[in-house]
C-alpha positions as CSV (number, residue, x, y, z in Angstrom):
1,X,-19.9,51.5,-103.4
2,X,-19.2,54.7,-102.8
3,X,-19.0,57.0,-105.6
4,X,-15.6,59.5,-106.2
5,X,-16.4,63.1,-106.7
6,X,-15.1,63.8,-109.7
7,X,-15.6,67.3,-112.4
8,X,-19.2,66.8,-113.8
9,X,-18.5,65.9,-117.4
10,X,-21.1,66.4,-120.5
11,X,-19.6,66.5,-123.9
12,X,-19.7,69.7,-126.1
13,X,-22.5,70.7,-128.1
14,X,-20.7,69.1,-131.4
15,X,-19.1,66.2,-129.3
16,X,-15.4,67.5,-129.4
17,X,-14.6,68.0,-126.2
18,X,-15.7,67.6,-122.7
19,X,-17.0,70.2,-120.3
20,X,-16.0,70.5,-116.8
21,X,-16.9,72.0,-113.8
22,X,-13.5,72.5,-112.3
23,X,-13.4,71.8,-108.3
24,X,-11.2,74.7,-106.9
25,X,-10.0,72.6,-104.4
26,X,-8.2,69.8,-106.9
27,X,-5.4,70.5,-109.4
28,X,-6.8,69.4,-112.9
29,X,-4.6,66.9,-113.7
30,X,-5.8,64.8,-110.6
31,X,-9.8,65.7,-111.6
32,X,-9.0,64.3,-115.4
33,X,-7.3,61.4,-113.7
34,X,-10.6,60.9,-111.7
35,X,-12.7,60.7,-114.6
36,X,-10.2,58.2,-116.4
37,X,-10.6,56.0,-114.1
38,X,-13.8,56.3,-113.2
39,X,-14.2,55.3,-116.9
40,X,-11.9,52.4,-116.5
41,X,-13.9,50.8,-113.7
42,X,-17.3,51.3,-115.5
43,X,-15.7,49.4,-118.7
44,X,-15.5,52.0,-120.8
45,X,-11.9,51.6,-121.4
46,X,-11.4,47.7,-120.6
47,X,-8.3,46.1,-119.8
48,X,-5.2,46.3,-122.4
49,X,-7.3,49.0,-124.1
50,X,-5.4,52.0,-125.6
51,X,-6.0,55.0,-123.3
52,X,-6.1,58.4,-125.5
53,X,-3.1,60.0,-126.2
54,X,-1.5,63.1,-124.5
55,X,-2.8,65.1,-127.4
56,X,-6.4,63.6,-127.4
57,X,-6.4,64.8,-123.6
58,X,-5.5,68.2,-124.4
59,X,-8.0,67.9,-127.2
60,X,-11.0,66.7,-124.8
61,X,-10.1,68.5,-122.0
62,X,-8.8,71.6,-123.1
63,X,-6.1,71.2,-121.0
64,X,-1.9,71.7,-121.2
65,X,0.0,69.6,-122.7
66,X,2.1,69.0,-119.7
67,X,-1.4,68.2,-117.3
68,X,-2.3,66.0,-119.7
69,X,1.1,63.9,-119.2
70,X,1.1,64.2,-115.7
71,X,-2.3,62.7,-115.8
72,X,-0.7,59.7,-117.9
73,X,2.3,59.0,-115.7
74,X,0.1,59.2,-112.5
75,X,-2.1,56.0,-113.8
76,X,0.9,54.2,-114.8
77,X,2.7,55.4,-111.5
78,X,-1.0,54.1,-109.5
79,X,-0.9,50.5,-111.5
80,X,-4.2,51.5,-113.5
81,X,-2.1,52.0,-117.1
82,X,0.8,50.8,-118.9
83,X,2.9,52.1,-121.6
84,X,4.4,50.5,-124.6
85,X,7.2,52.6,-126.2
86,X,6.0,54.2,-129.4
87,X,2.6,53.2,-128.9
88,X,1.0,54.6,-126.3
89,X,-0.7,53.8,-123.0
90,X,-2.9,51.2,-122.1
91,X,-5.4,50.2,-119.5
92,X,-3.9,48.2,-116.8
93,X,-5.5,44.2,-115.5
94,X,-5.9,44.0,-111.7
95,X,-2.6,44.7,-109.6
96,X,-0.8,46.2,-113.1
97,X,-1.2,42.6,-114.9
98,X,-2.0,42.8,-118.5
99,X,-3.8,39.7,-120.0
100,X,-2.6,37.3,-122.7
């Protein structure tokens, strides 16, 4: 398997926030992507788990408001999230199926 290069990611000294070593060469939205889903094929976020929120993005990231959306409509747009109105977004089963 061949491993993505992704922003290194350590959490903050108090465990608020995520650092990152930004690749020049990538806008940030697709580097946060990378790491969510890097996260959602380890099993940290499983299948028909809630993803965090466009807020807890910005929060973690220390990113814009509107990155951190763009991040959230790319994995629903790439089949690896869903959303449910009002709720928020979930982790997506194989091919965009969501289990019972």
């Amino acid at each position: 398997m061949v491993l993505r290069e992704f922003p290194h990611v350590t959490m903050g000294v108090y465990g608020s926030h995520v650092v990152i070593e930004w690749r020049e060469n990538a806008p940030k939205w697709v580097q946060v992507a990378e790491v969510l889903i890097a996260r959602i094929e380890d099993g940290t976020y499983p299948v028909d788990t809630q993803l965090p929120s466009q807020h807890q993005l910005v929060m973690e990231f220390e990113i814009a408001p509107n990155t951190a959306q763009k991040v959230l409509t790319r994995l629903r747009e790439q089949g690896h999230a869903y959303s449910v109105r009002g709720v928020g977004t979930f982790v997506a089963g194989p091919r965009g199926e969501t289990k019972d």
